[in-house]
DSSP file (Angstrom, degrees, kcal/mol; ACC not computed):
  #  RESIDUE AA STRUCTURE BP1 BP2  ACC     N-H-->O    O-->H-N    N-H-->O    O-->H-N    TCO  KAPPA ALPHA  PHI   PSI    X-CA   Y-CA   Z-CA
    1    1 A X              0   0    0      0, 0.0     0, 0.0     0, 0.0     0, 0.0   0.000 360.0 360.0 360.0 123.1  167.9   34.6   81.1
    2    2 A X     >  -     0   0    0      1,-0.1     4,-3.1     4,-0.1     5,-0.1  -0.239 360.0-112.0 -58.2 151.5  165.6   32.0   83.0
    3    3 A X  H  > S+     0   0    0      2,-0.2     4,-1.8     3,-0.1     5,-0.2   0.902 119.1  55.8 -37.1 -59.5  166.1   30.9   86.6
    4    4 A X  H  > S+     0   0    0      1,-0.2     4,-3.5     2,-0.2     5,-0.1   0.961 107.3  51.5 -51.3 -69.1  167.1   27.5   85.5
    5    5 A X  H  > S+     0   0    0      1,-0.2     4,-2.0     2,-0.2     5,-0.2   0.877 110.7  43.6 -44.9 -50.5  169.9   29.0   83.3
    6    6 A X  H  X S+     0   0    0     -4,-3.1     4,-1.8     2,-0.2     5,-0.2   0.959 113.9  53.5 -58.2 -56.6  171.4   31.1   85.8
    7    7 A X  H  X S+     0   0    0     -4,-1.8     4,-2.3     1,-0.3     5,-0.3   0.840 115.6  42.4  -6.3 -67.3  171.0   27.9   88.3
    8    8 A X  H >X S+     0   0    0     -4,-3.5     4,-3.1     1,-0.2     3,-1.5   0.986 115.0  51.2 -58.2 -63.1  172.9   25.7   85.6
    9    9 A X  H 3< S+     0   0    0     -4,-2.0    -2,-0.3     1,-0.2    -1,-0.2   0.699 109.8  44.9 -50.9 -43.6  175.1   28.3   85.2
   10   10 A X  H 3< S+     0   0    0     -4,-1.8    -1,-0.2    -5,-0.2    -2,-0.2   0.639 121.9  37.3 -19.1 -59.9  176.0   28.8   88.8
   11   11 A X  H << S-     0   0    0     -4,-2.3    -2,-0.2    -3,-1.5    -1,-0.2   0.785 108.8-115.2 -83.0 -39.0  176.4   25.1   89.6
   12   12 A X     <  +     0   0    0     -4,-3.1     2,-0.3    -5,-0.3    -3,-0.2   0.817  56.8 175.6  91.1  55.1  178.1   24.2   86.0
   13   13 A X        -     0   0    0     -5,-0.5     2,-0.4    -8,-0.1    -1,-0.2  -0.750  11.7-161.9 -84.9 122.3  174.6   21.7   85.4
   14   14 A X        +     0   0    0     -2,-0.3     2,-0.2    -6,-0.1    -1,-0.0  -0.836  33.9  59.0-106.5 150.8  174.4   20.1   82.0
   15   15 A X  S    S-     0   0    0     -2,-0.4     2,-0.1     2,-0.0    -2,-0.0  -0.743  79.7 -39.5 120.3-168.5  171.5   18.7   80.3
   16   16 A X        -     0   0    0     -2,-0.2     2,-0.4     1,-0.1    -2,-0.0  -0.378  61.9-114.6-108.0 164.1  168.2   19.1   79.0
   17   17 A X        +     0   0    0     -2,-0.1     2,-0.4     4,-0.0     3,-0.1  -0.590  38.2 150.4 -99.1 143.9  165.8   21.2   80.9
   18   18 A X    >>  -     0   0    0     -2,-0.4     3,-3.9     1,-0.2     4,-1.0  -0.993  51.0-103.4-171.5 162.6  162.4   20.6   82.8
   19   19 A X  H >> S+     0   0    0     -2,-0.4     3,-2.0     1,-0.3     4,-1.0   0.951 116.5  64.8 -73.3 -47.6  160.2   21.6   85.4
   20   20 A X  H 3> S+     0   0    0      1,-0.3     4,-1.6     2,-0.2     5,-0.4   0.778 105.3  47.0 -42.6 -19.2  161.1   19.0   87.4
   21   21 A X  H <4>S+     0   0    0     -3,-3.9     5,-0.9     3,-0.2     4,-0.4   0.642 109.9  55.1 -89.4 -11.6  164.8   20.6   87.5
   22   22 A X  H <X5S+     0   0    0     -3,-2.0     4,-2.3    -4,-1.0     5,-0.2   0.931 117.0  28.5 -89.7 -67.1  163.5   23.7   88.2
   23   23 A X  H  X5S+     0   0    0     -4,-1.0     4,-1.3     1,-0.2    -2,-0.2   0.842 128.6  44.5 -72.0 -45.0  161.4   23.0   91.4
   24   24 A X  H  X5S+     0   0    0     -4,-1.6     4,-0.7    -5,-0.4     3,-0.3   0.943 124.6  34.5 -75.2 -46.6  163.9   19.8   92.6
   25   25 A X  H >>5S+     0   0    0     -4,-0.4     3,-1.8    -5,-0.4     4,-1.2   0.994 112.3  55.1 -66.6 -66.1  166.8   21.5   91.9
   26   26 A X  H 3<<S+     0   0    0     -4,-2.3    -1,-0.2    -5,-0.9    -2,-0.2   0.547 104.0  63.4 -39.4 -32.5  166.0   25.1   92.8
   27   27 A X  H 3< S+     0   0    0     -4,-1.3     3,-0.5    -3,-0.3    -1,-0.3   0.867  88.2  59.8 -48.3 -52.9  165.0   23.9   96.1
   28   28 A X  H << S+     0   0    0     -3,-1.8    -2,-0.2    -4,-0.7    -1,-0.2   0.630 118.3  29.9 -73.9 -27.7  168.1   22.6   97.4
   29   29 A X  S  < S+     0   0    0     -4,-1.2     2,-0.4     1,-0.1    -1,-0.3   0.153 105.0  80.4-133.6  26.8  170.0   26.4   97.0
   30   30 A X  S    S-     0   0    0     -3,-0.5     2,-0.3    -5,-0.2    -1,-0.1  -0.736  72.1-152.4-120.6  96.6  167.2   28.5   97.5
   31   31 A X        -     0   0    0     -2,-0.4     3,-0.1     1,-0.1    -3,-0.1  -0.290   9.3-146.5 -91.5 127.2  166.2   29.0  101.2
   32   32 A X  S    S+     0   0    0     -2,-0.3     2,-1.2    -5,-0.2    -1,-0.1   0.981  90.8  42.6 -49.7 -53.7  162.5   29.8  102.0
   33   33 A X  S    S-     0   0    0     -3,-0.1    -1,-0.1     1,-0.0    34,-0.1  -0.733  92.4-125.8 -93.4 114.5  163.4   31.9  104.8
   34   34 A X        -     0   0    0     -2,-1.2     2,-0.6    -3,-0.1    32,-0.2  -0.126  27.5-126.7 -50.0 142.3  166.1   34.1  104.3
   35   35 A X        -     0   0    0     30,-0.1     2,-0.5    31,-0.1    30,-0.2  -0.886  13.9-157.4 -96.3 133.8  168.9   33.6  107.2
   36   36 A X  B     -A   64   0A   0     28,-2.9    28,-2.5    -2,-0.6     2,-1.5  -0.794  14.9-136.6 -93.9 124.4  170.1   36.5  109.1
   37   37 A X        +     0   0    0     -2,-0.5    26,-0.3    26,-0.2     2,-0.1  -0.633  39.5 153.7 -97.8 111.7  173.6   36.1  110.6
   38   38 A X        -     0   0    0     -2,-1.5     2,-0.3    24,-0.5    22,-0.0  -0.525  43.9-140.5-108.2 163.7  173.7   37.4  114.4
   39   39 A X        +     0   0    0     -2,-0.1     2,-0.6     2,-0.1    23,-0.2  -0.728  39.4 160.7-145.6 102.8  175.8   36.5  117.4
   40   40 A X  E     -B   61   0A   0     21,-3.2    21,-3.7    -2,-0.3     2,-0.2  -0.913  35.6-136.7-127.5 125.4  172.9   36.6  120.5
   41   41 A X  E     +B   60   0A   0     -2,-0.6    52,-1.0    19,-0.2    53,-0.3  -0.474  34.2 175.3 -71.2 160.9  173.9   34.8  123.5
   42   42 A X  E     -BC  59  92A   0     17,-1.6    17,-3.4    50,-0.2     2,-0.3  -0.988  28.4-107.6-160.1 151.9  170.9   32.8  124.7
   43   43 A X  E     -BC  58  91A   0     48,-3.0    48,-2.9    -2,-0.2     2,-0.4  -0.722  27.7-149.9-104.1 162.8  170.0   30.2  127.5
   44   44 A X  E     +BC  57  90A   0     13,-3.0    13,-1.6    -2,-0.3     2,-0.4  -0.685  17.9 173.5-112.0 160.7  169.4   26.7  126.9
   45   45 A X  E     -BC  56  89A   0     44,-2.6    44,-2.8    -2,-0.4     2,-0.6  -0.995  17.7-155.6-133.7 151.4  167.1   23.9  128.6
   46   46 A X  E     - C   0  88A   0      9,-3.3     8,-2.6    -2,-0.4     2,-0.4  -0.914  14.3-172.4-128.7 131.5  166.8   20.9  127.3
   47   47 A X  E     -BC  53  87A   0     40,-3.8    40,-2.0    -2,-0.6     6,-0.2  -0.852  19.1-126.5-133.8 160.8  163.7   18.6  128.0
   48   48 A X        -     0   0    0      4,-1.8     3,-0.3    -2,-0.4    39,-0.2  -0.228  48.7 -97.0 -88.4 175.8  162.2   15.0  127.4
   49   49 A X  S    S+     0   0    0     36,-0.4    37,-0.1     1,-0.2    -1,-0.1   0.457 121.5  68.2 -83.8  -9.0  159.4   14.7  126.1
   50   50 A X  S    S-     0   0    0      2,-0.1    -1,-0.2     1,-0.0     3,-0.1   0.597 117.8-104.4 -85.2 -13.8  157.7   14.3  129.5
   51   51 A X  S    S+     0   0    0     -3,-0.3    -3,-0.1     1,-0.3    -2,-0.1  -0.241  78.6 146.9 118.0 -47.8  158.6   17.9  130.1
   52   52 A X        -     0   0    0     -5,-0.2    -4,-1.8     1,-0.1    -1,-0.3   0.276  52.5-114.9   1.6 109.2  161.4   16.4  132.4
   53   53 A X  E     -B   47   0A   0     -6,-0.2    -6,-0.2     1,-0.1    -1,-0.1  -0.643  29.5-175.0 -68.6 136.9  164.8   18.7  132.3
   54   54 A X  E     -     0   0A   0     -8,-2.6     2,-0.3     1,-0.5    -1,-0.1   0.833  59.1 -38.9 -87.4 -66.9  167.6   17.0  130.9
   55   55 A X  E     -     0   0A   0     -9,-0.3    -9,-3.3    22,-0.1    -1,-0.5  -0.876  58.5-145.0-153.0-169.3  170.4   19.4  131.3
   56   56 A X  E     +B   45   0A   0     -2,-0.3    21,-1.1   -11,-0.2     2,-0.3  -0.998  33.1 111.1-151.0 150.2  170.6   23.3  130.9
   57   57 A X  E     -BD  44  76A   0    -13,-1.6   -13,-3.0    -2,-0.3     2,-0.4  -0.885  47.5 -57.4 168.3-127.1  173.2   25.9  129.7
   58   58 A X  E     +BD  43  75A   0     17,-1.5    17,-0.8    -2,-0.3     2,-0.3  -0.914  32.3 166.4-143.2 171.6  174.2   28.6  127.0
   59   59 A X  E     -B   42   0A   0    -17,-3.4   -17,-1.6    -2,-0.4     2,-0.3  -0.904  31.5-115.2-150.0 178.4  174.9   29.2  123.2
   60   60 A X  E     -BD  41  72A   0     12,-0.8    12,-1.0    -2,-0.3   -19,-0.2  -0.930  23.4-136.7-123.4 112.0  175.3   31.6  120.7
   61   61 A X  E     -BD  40  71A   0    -21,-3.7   -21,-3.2    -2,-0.3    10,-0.2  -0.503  19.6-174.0 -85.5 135.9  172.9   31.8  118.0
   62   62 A X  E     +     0   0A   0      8,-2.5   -24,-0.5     1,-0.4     2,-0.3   0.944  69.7   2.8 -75.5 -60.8  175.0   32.1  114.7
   63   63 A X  E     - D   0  70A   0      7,-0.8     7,-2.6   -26,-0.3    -1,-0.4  -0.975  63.3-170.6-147.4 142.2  172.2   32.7  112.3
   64   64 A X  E     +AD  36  69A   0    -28,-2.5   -28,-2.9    -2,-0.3     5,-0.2  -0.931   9.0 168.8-137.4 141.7  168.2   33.1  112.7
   65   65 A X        -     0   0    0      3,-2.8   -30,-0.1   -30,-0.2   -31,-0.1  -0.702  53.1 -84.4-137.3-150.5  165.6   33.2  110.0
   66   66 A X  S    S+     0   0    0      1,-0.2     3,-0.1    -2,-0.2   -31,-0.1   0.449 128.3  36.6 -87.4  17.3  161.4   32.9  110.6
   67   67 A X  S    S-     0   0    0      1,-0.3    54,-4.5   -34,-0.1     2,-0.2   0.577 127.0  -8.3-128.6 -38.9  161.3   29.1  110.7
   68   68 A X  E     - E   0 120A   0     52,-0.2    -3,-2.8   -35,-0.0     2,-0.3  -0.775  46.6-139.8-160.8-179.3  165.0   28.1  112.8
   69   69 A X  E     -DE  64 119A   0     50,-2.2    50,-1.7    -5,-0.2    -5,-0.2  -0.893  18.7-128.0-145.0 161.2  168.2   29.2  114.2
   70   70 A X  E     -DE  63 118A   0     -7,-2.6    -8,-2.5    -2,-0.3    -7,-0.8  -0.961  28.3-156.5-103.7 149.4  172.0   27.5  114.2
   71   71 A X  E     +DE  61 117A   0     46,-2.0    46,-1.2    -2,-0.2   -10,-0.2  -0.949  22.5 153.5-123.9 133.6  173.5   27.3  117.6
   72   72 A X  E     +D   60   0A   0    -12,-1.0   -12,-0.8    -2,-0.4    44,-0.1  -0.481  47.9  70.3-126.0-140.6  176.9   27.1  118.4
   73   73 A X  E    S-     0   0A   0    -14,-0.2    -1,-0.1    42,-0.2    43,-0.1   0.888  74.8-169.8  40.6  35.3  179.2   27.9  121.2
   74   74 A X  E     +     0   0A   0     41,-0.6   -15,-0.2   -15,-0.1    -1,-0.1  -0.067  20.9 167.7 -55.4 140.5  177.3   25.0  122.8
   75   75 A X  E     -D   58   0A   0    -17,-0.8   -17,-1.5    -3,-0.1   -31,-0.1  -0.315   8.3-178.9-149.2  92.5  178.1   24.8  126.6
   76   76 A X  E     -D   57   0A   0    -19,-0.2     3,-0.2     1,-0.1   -19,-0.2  -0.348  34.7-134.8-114.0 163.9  175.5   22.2  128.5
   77   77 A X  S    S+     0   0    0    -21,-1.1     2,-1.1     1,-0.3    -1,-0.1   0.858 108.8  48.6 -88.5 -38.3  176.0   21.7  132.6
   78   78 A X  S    S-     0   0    0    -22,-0.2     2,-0.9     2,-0.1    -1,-0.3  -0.857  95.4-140.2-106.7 107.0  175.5   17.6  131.4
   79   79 A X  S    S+     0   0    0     -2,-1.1     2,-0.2    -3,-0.2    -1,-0.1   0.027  70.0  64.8 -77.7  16.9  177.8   17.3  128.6
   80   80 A X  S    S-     0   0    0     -2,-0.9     2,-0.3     0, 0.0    -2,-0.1  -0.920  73.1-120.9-136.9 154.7  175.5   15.1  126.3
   81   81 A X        -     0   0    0     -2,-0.2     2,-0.3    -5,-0.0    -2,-0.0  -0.792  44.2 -96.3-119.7 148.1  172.1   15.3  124.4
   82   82 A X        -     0   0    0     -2,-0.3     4,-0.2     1,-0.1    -1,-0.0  -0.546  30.6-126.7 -71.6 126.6  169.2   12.6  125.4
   83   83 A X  S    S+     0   0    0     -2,-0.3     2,-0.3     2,-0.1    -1,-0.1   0.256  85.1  41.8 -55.4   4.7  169.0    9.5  123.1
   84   84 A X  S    S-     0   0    0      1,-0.0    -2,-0.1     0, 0.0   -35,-0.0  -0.989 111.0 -35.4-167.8 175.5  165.7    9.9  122.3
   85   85 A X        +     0   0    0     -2,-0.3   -36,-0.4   -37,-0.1     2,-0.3   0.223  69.1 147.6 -48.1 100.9  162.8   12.5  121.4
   86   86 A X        -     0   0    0     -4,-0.2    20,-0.6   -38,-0.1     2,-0.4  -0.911  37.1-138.0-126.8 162.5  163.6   15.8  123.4
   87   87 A X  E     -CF  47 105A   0    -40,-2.0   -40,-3.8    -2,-0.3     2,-0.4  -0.815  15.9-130.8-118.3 174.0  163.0   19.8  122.6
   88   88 A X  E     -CF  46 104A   0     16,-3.9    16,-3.1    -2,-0.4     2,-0.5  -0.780  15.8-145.9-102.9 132.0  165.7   22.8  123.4
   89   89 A X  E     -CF  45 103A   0    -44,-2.8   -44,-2.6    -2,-0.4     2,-0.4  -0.918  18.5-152.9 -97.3 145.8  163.9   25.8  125.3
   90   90 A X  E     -CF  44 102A   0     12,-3.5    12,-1.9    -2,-0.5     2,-0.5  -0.999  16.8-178.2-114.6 108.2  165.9   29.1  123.8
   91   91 A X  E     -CF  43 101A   0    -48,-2.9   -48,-3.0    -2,-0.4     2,-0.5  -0.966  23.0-144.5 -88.3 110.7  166.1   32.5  126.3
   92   92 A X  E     -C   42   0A   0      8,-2.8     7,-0.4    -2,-0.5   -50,-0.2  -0.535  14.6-168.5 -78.2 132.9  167.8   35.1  124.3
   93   93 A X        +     0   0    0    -52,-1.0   -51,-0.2    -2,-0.5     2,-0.2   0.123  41.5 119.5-103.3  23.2  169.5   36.4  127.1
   94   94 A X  S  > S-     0   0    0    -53,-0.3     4,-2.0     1,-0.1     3,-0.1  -0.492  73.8-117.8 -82.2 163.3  170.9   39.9  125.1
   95   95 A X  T  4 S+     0   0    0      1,-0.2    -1,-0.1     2,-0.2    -2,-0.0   0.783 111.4  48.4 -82.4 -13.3  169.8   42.9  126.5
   96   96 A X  T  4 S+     0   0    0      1,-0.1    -1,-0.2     3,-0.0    -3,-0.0   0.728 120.4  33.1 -90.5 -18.5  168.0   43.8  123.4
   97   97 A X  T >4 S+     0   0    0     -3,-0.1     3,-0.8     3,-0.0    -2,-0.2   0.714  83.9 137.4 -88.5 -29.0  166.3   40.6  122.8
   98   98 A X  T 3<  +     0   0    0     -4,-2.0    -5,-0.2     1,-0.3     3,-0.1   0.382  68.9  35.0 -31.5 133.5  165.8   39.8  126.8
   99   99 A X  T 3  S+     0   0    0     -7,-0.4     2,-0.6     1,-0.2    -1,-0.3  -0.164  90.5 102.5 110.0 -28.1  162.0   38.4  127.2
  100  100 A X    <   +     0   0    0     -3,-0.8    -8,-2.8    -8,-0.2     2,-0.3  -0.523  47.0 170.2-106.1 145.6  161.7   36.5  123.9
  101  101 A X  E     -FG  91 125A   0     24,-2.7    24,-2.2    -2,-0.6     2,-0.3  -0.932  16.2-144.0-139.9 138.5  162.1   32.7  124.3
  102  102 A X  E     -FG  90 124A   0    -12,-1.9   -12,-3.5    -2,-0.3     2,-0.4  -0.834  12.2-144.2-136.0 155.9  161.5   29.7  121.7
  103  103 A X  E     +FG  89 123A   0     20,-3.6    19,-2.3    -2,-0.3    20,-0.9  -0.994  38.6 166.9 -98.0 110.7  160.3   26.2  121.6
  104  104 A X  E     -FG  88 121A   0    -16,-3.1   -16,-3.9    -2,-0.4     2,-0.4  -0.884  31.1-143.2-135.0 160.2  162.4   24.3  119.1
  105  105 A X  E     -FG  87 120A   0     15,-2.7    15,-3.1    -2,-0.5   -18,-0.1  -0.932  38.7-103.4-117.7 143.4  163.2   20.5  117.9
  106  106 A X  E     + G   0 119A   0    -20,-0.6    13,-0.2    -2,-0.4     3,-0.1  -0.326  38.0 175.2 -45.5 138.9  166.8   19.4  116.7
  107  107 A X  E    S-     0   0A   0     11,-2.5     2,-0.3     1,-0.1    12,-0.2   0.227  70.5  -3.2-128.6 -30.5  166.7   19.2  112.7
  108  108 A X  E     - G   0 118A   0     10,-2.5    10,-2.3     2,-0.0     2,-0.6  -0.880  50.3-151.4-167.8 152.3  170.7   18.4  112.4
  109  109 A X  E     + G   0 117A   0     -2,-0.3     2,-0.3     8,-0.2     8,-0.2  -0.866  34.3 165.7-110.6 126.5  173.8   18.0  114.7
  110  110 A X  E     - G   0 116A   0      6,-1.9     6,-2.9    -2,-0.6     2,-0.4  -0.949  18.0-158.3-140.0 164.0  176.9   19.1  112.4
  111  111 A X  E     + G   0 115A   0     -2,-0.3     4,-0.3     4,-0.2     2,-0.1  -0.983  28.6 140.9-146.4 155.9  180.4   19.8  113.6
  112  112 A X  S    S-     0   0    0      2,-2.4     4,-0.0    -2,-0.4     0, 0.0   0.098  88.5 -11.6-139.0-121.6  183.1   21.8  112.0
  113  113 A X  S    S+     0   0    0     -2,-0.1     2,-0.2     2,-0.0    -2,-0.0   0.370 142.6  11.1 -32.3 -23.0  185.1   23.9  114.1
  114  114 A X  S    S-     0   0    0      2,-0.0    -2,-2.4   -41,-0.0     2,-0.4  -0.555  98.2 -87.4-146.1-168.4  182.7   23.6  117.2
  115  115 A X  E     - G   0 111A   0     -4,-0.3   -41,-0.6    -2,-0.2     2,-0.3  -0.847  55.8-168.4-116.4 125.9  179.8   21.2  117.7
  116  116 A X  E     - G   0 110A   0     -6,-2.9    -6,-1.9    -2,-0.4     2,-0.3  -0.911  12.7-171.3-119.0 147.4  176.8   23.1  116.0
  117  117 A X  E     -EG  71 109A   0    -46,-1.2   -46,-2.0    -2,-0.3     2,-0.4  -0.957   4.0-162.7-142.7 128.1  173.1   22.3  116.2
  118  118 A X  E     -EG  70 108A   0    -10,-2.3   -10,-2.5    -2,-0.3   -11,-2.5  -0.840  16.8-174.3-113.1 145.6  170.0   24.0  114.1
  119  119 A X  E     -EG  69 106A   0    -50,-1.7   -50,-2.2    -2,-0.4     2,-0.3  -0.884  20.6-111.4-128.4 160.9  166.6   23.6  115.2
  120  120 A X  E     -EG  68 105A   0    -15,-3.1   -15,-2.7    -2,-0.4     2,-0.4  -0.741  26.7-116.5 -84.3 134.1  163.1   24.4  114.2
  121  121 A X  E     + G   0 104A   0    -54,-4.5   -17,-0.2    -2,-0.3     3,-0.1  -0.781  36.0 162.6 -80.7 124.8  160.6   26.9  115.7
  122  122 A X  E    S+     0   0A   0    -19,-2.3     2,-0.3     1,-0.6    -1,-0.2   0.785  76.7   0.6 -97.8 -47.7  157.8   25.3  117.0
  123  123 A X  E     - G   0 103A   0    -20,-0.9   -20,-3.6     2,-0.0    -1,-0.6  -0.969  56.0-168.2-144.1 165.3  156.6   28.5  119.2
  124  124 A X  E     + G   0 102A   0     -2,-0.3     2,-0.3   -22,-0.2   -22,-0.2  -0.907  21.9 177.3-149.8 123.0  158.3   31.9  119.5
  125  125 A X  E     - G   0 101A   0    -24,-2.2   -24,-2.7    -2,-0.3     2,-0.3  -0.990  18.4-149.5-142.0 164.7  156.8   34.3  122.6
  126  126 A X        -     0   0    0     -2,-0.3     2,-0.3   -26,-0.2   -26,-0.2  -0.899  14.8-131.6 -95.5 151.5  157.3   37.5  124.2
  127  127 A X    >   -     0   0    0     -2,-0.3     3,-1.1     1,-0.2     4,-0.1  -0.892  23.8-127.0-101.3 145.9  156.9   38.6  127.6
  128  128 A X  G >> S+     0   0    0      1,-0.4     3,-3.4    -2,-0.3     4,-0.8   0.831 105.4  58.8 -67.0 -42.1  155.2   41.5  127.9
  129  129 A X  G 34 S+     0   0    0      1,-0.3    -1,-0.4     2,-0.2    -2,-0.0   0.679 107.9  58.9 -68.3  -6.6  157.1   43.7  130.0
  130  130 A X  G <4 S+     0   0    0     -3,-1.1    -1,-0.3     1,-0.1     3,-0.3   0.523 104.0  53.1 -63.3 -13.5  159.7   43.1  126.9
  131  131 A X  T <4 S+     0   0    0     -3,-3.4    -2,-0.2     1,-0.2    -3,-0.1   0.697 101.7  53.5-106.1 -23.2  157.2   44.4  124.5
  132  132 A X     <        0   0    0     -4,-0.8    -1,-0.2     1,-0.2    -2,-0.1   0.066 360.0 360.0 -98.4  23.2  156.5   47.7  126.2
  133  133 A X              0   0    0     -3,-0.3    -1,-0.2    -5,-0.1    -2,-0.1   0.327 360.0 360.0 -85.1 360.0  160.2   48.6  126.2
């Protein structure tokens, strides 16, 4: 059984078949980075694009893969996000992650149950004395 057929089968997709379905389609429920679902408290900053701090506070990262995270448990000291271009500094503040810290930009604001936000990794460090643990 092809990829497409399980796909169709999956979704309940009718119709004639083509590489365009395969790559357009296939995309859209197949994630390049696999997600890992975690629950690691972390702290947030949030800054303009002048570097400026906006507000600060904490989250819980739901799920992490190599590209992004989703964040919930949102809790900012300034209870609103800036109207224009800013990025979220991430400290995971668990005692097993402690030292490793991300640069990310907003990619979508959803809410469900909570107010949720996933971002993109632009850069990922450690600090050393975290690495020699």
């Amino acid at each position: 059984m092809t990829t497409e057929t399980r796909v169709r089968r999956l979704h309940h997709v009718e119709g004639p078949t083509s590489d365009a379905f395969d790559s357009a389609y296939a995309q859209r429920y197949f994630r390049k980075w696999t997600r890992n679902h975690v629950s690691i408290p972390a702290r947030l900053e949030i800054r303009l694009e002048s570097g400026r701090k906006h507000t600060s506070g904490s989250a819980i990262i739901h799920d992490i893969s190599l590209k992004g995270a989703r964040l919930g448990k949102i809790v900012l000291k300034k209870q609103s996000l800036p109207a224009a271009y800013f990025r979220i500094h991430i400290a995971f503040t668990s005692e097993q992650y402690q030292g490793i810290s991300a640069i990310c930009r907003p990619v979508r604001f959803g809410s469900g149950r909570e107010f949720e936000l996933a971002v993109e990794f632009e850069h990922i460090s450690v600090r050393e004395e975290a690495q020699g643990r």
